[in-house]
C-alpha positions, 0 to 999 in steps of 0.5 A: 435874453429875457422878454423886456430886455429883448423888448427894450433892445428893440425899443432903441434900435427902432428909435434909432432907426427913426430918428435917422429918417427924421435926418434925412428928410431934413438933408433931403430939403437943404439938398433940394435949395442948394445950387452948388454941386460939391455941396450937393455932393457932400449932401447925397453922400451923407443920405448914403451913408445914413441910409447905409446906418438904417440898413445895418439897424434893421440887421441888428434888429434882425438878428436880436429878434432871433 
């Protein structure tokens, strides 16, 4: 893989990755106004499986940068 591509690779994955965060700090404020139990089930599941994304993100950036 050459230097740019590998750069641009690496580009997405990180713009990827952050705008997954940019998510989660908007689950994290709807779950702290939300007084309903499933719903805020519903919301820490989805900040888990996010969070699980990110994790599998950074893998991949791992394994490009190699």
């Amino acid at each position: 893989m050459t230097n740019d591509r590998l750069t641009r690779e690496i580009d997405r994955l990180v713009l990827t990755y952050l705008s997954l965060g940019d998510n989660a700090e908007t689950i994290v404020r709807k779950l702290k106004k939300t007084p309903n139990a499933g719903t805020r089930g519903k919301l820490i599941a989805e900040l888990r499986s996010l969070d699980q994304k990110r994790i599998e993100l950074l893998d991949q950036m791992d394994g490009v940068a190699k």
